[in-house]
C-alpha positions in Angstrom: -6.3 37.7 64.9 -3.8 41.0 65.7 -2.0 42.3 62.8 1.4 43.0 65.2 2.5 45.3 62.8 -0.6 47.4 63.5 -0.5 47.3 67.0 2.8 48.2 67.2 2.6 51.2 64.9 -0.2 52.3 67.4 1.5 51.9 70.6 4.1 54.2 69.0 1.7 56.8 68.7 0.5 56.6 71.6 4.0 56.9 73.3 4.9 60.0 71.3 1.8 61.3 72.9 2.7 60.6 76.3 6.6 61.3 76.1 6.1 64.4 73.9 9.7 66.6 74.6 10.9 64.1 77.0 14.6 62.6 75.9 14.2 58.9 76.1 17.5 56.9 76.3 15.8 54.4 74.3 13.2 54.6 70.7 9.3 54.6 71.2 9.5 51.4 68.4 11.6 49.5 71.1 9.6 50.7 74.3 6.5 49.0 72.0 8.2 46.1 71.0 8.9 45.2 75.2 5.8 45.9 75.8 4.4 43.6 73.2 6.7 41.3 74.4 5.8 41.7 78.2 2.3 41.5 77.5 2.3 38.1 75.4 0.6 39.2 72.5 1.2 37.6 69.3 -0.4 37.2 66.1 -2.9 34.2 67.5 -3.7 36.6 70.3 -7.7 37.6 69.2 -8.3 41.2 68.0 -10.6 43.6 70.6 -13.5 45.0 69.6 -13.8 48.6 70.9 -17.5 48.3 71.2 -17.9 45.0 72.1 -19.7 44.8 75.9 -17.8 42.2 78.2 -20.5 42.7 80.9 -24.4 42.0 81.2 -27.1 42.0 83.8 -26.0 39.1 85.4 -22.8 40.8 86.3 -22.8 42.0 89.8 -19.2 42.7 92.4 -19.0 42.9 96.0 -16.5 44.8 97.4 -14.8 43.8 100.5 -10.8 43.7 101.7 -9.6 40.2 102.3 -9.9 40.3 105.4 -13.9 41.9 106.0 -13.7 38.2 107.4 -12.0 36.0 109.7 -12.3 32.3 111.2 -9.7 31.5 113.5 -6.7 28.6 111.9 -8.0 29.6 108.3 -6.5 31.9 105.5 -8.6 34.9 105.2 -9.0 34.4 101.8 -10.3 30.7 101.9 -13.1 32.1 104.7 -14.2 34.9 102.4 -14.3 32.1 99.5 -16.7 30.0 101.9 -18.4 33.0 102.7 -19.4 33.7 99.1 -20.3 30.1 98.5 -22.4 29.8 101.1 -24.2 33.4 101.1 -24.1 34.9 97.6 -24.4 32.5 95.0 -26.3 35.2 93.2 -23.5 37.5 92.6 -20.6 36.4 90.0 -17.9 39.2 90.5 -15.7 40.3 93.7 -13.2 43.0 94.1 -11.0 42.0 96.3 -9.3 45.2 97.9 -5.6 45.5 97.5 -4.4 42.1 98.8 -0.9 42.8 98.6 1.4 43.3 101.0 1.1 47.1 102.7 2.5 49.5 105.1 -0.1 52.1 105.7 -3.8 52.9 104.4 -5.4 49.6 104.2 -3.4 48.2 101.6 -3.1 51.2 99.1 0.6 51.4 100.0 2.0 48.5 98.3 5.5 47.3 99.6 5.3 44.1 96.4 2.7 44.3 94.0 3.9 40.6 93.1 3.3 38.9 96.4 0.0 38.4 98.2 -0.2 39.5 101.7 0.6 36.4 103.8 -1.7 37.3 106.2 -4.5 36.8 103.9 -3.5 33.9 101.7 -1.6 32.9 98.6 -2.0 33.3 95.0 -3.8 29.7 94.9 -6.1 31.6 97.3 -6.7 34.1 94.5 -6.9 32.0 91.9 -9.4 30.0 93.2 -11.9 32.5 93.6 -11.0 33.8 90.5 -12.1 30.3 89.1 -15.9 30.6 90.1 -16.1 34.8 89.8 -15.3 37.6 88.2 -12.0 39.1 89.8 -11.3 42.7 90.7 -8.4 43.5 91.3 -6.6 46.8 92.3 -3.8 48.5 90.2 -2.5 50.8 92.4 -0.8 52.5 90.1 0.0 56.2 91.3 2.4 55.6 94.2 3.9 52.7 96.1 4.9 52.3 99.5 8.2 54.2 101.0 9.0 50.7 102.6 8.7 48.9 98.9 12.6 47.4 97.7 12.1 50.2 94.9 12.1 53.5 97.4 14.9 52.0 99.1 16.7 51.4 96.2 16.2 55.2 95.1 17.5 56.5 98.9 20.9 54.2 97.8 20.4 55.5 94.5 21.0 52.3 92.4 19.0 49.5 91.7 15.5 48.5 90.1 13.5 51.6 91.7 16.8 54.0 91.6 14.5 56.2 89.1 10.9 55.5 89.3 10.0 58.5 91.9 8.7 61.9 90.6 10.6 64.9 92.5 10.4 68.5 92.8 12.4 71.6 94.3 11.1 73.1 97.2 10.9 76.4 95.4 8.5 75.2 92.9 5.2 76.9 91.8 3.4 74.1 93.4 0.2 76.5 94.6 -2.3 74.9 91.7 -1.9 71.3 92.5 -5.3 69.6 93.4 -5.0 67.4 96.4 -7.4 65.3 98.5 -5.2 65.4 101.4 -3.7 68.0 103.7 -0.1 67.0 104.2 3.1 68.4 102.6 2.8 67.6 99.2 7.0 67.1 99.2 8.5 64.7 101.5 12.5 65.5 102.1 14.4 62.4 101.4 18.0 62.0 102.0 19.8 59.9 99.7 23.0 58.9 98.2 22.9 61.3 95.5 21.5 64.0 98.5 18.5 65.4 99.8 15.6 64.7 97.1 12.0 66.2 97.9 9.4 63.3 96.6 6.1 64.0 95.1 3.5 62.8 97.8 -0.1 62.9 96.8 -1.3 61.1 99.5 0.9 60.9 102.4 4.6 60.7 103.1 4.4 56.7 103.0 2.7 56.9 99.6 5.4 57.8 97.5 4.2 58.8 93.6 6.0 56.9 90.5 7.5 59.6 87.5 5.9 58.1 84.7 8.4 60.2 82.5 10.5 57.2 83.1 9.4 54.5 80.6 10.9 51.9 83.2 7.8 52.4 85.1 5.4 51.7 82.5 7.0 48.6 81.6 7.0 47.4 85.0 3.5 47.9 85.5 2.2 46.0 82.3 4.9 43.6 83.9 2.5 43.7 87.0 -0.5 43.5 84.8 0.7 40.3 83.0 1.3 38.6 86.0 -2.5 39.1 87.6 -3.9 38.4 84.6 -2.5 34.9 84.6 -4.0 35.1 88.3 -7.0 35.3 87.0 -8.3 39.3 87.5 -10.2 39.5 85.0 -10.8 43.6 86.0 -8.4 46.2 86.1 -9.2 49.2 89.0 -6.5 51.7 88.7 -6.4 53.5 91.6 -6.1 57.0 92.1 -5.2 57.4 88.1 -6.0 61.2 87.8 -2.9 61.7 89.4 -1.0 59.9 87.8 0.9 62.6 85.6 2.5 65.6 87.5 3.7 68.6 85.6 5.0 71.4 88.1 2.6 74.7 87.2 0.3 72.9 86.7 -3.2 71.1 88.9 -1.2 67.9 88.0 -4.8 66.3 87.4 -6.8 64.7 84.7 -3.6 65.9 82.4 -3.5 64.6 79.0 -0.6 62.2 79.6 -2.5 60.4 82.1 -5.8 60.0 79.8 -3.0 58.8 77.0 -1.6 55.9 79.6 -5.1 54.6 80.4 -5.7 54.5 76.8 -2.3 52.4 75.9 -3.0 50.0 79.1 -6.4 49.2 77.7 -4.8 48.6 74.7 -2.5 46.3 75.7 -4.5 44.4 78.4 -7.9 43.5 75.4 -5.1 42.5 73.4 -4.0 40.6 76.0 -6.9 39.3 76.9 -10.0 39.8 75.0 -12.4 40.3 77.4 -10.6 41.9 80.5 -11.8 45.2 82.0 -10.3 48.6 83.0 -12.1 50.9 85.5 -10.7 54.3 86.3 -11.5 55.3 90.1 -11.2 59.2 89.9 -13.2 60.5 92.5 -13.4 64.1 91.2 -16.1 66.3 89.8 -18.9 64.7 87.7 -17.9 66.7 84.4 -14.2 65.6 84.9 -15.2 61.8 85.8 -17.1 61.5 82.8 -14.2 62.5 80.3 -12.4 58.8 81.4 -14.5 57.1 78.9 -12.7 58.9 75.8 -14.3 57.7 72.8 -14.7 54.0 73.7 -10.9 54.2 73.9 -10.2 54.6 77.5 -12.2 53.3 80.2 -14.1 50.1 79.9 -16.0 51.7 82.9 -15.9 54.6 85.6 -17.2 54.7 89.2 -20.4 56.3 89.2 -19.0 58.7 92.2 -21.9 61.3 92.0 -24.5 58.6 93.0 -23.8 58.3 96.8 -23.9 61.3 98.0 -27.0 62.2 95.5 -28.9 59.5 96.8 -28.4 59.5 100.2 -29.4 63.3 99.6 -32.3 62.1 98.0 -33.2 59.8 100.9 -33.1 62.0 104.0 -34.4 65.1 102.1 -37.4 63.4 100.8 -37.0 65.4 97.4 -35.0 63.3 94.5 -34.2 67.2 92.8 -30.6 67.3 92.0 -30.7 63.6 91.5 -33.0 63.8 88.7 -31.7 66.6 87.3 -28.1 65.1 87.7 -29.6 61.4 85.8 -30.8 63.1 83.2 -27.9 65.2 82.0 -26.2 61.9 82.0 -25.2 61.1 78.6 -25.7 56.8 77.9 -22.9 55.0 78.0 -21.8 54.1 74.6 -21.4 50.2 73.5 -17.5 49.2 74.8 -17.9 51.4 77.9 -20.4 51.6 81.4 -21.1 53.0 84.8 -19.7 51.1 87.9 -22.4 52.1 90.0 -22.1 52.1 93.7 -23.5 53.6 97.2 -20.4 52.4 99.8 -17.5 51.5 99.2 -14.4 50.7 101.8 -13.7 54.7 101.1 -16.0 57.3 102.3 -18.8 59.4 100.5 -16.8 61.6 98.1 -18.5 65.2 98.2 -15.8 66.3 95.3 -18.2 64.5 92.9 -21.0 66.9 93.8 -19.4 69.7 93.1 -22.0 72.4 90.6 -24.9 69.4 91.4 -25.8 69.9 94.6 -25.9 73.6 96.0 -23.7 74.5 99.2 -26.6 74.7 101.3 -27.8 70.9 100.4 -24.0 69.7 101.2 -23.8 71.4 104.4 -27.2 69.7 105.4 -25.7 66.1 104.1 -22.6 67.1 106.4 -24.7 67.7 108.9 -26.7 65.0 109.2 -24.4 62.1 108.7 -22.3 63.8 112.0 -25.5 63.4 113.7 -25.9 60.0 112.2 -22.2 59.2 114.2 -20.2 59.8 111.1 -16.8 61.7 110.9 -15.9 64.6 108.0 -12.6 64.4 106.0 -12.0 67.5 104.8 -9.1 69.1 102.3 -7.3 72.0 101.7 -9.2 73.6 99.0 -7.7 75.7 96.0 -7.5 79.4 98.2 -6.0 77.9 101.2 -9.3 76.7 103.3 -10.1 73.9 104.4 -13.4 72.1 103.5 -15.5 69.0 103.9 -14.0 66.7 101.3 -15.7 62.8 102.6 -17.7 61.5 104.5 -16.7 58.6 106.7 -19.6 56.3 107.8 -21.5 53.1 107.4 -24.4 53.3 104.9 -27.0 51.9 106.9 -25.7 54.4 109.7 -26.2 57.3 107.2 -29.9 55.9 106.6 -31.0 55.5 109.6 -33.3 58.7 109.2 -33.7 62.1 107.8 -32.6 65.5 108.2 -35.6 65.5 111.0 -33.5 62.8 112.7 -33.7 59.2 113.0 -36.7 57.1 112.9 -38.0 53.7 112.2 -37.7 53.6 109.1 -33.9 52.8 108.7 -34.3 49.5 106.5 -36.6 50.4 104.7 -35.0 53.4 103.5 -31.5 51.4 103.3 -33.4 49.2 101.1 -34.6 51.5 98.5 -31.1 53.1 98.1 -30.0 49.7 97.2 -33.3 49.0 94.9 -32.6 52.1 93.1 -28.7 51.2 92.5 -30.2 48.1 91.2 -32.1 49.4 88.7 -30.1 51.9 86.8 -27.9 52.1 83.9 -24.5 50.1 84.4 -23.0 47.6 86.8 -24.0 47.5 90.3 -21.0 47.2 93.2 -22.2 46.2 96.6 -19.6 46.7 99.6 -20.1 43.4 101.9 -20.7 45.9 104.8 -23.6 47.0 103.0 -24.7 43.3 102.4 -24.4 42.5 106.0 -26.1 45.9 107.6 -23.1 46.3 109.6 -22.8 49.5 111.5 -20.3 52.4 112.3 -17.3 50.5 114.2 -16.3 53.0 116.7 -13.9 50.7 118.0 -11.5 50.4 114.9 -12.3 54.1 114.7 -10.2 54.5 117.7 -8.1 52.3 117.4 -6.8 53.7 114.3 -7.5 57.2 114.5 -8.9 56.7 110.7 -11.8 58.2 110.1 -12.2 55.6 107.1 -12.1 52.5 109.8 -15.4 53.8 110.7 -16.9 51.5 107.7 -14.1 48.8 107.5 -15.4 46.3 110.5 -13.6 42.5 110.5 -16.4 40.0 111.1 -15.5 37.3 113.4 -17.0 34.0 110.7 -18.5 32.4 114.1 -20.1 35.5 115.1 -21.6 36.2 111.5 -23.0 33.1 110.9 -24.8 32.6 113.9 -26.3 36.2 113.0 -27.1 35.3 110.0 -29.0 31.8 111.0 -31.8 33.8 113.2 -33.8 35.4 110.5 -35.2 38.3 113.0 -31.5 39.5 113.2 -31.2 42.8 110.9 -27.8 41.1 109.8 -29.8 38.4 108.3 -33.4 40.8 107.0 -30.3 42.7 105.2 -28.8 40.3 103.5 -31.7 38.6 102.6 -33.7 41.5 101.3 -30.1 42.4 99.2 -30.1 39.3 97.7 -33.6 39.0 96.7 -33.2 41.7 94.7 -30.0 40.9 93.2 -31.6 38.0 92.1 -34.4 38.8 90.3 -32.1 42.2 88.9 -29.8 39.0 87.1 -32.6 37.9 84.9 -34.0 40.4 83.4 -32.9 41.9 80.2 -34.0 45.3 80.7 -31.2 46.0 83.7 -28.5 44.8 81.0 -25.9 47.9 81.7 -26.1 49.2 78.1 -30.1 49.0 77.8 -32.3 52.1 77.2 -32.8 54.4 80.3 -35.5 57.2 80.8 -35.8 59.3 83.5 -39.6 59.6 84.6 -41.3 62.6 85.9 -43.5 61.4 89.0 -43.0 64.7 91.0 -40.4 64.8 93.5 -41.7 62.7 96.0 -41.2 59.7 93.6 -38.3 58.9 91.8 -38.6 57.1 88.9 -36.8 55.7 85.5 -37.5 53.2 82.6 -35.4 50.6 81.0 -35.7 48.9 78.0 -34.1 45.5 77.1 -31.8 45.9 73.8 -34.3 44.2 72.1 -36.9 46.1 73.0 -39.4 43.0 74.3 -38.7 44.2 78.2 -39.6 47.1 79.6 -39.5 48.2 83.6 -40.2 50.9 85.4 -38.3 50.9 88.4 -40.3 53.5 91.3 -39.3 54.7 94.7 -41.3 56.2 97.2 -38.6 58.4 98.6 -40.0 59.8 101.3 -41.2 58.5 105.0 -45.1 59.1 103.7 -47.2 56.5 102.1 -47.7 58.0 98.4 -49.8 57.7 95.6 -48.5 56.7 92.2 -50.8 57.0 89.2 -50.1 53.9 87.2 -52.0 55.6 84.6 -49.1 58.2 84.0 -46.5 55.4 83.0 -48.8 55.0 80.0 -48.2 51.0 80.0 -49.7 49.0 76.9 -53.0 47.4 78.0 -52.7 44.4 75.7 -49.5 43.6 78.0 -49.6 41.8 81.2 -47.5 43.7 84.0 -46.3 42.4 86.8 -44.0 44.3 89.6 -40.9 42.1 89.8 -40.4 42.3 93.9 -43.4 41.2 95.2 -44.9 39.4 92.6 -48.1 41.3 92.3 -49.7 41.0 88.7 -51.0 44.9 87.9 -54.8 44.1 87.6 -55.7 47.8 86.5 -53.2 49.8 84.6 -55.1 52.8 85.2 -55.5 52.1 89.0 -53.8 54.6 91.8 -51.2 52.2 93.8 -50.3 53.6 97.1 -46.4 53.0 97.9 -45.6 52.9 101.7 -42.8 54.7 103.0 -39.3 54.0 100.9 -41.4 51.1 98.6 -39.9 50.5 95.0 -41.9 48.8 92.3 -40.2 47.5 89.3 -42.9 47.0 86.9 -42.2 44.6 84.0 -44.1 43.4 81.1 -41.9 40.4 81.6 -42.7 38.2 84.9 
């Protein structure tokens, strides 16, 4: 049970660590005492355990926006509900983009963070999917919209809002700031108090929250109560790096913003025992990893190196830099993982390869996805220039061939990407575009003139299913070869998130990595051909115990002759188990 005294005298610390020489109009004791109070914790409420794992290998999220589906008369969440039920019943988690409603950017520009978008649904509409899966939900936690009842209330200058905005003058040092956008960083505001220049990381309808003011802290956990009684039962925060500016400074990854995370996670396993927080900072690997703190921080973190390692991998035919990158990976400690993913509703970050992949390898990547139909993001960089920052297309777009150009090999490559994701270390994320195959959408491309609508297509339900009922459809052989091996990844031990991984050293034509079950009576080793040539893999270099039968998971095969040379066709993974 929590000792409230305790918890309280630790929230206080970690206030005086995030509002070190900042005047407070109020004490850090009462600051922890509200949000004790906000958060519903009392002495029955169970004590967390900082190493305790609230995940296995059965744990697997899609990621899709509310709306990736529509039937005509029906809430868009009760059609995606359907859509699960009837397609996936192999994967227990969703995250549901931000279902809130939005101004600009595909919902990351919350107008109210405690309504749900009436154009998808109702909070009986979340809470019933929350009821048969693990829940997702985004935090967006940075900035708000400049239409939300809180910016208006700071241009009248009074009112819940008056004071939650971070400003600066425009003569400010502001030359260091990091930024993954290329707008003016200040946005000119007139108000009643006169003409106020507000901190835009983003864009000038994204306006950022001054955390200095403890009134924003308590509103979020405020926010955070409320979805947990929704039923989230995951915590993304969006965009968190940001999330403390200090002028001078790159106002990123600052300490204050590592101390927040630290008292949310807190407050929310307090809250509720087994409730998750993911950081999404999509910034260099080295930085990305330093959100775990010491099992103190982030439950997880987005694996944001993978993508654009392995689609590297794919169309180079050499898995290099992703080995090398996999094995300076340090294993995730107990009360932390990887969120491991390969597309997302965003783009492929290239921030996140950054001192892995040389400048030469990301201007092929660049490269080949434009000739693959994709679009380049790009940001002003720290001297002024502008450079590629994301890549904007769909995955099975971006696989479609190599740096040669495309082939016939599309699927199966698209395949193996997934097979791979499957395997490793941590929790797999699937976009639902990925689950469906569904292509670059030039149309929304142009009709929105956001390079990021390339990979955000609306699926007419009518349309999809009859798709999916005509098993020579690629809609259909994607999904179906998806969820094959999602299902067989679900029951085995090995792929827990926290089990033992090994990188193998097959060459560089064959990627290749071993798990071990926690207690130690699985083992796989999970192979990919990567390249479009058959190849030979030497079973006899995995050095697998002869008095073991081994069988390879996805297609059944029982290994007759551990010492035997098994040829892989082009983009074929094995997952070879001791345990059928």
């Amino acid at each position: 049970m929590t000792d409230i005294k305790s918890l309280k005298l630790k929230l206080v610390q970690q206030l005086a660590c995030i509002y070190q020489n900042i005047n407070l109009s109020c004490s850090l004791d009462d600051i922890a005492s509200e949000l004790i109070e906000t958060m519903v914790i009392t002495s029955n409420s169970l004590e967390p355990h900082p190493y305790a794992n609230h995940w296995s290998q059965q744990d697997v999220i899609m990621i899709t926006y509310g709306d990736s589906i529509i039937k005509q008369g029906q809430a868009p969440l009760k059609t995606l509900a359907e859509f699960m039920d009837d397609y996936l019943e192999c994967i227990n988690g969703v995250h549901i983009l931000p279902f809130f409603p939005y101004s600009s950017d595909d919902g990351f520009s919350v107008i109210d963070y405690s309504s749900v978008n009436d154009g998808l649904g109702d909070w009986a509409d979340i809470k019933a999917i929350a009821s048969k899966r693990r829940l997702m939900s985004d935090l967006v936690i940075n900035h708000c919209s400049s239409r939300s009842a809180w910016f208006q209330n700071f241009i009248k200058g009074e009112g819940i809002g008056h004071d939650y905005f971070f400003t600066a003058e425009i003569d400010d040092d502001l030359s260091a700031v990091v930024r993954p956008r290329t707008s003016d960083l200040l946005r000119p505001t007139p108000t009643a108090k006169g003409l106020k220049n507000v901190w835009c990381t983003f864009s000038h309808d994204q306006v950022d929250f001054n955390f200095r003011n403890p009134q924003v802290l308590l509103e979020f956990v405020r926010i955070i109560r409320q979805y947990l009684d929704a039923g989230v039962n995951i915590f993304r925060l969006d965009a968190v790096a940001f999330l403390w500016k200090i002028v001078g400074s790159k106002s990123i990854n600052l300490a204050q913003t590592h101390e927040v995370i630290r008292l949310l996670r807190t407050l929310i396993e307090h809250a509720q025992n087994n409730a998750v927080v993911i950081t999404e900072t999509n910034i260099p690997n080295s930085q990305n990893l330093t959100y775990f703190g010491n099992a103190n921080e982030a439950h997880c973190i987005y694996n944001f190196s993978l993508p654009p390692l392995l689609i590297n991998t794919l169309i180079t035919g050499s898995c290099l830099y992703l080995k090398r990158w996999q094995m300076s990976m340090p294993p995730a400690q107990d009360g932390t993982t990887y969120f491991n993913f390969i597309a997302s509703h965003d783009g492929v970050g290239l921030r996140p390869v950054e001192g892995l992949l040389e400048q030469s390898e990301i201007n092929t990547l660049v490269e080949t996805m434009a000739m693959f139909g994709g679009k380049i993001s790009s940001r002003t960089s720290e001297d002024g220039q502008q450079q590629p920052y994301e890549i904007n297309i769909a995955l099975i777009d971006a696989l479609k061939g190599t740096v040669k150009g495309q082939d016939q090999l599309g699927l199966a490559r698209f395949t193996c990407a997934h097979a791979i994701m499957f395997g490793l270390e941590g929790i797999p994320g699937v976009y639902i575009h990925s689950l469906l195959g569904t292509q670059n959408d030039y149309e929304k491309l142009e009709n929105t003139a956001q390079n990021r609508s390339i990979n955000r297509h609306r699926w007419d339900s009518e349309v999809l299913n009859q798709l999916l009922a005509d098993d020579h459809n690629q809609h259909a052989k994607v999904l179906a070869s998806l969820t094959k091996l999602i299902c067989i990844r679900t029951k085995q031990r090995a792929f827990n998130p926290n089990a033992t991984q090994f990188t193998l050293h097959l060459g560089l034509q064959l990627f290749g990595f071993w798990r071990q079950s926690r207690d130690r009576r699985q083992s796989i080793f999970c192979i990919s051909n990567i390249t479009d040539q058959a190849m030979d893999l030497p079973l006899g270099e995995l050095n697998l115990i002869g008095t073991e039968t081994w069988f390879d998971l996805i297609d059944g095969e029982v290994i007759a002759d551990i010492t035997a040379v098994k040829l892989l066709e082009p983009y074929q993974t094995v997952w070879i188990s001791n345990v059928a």
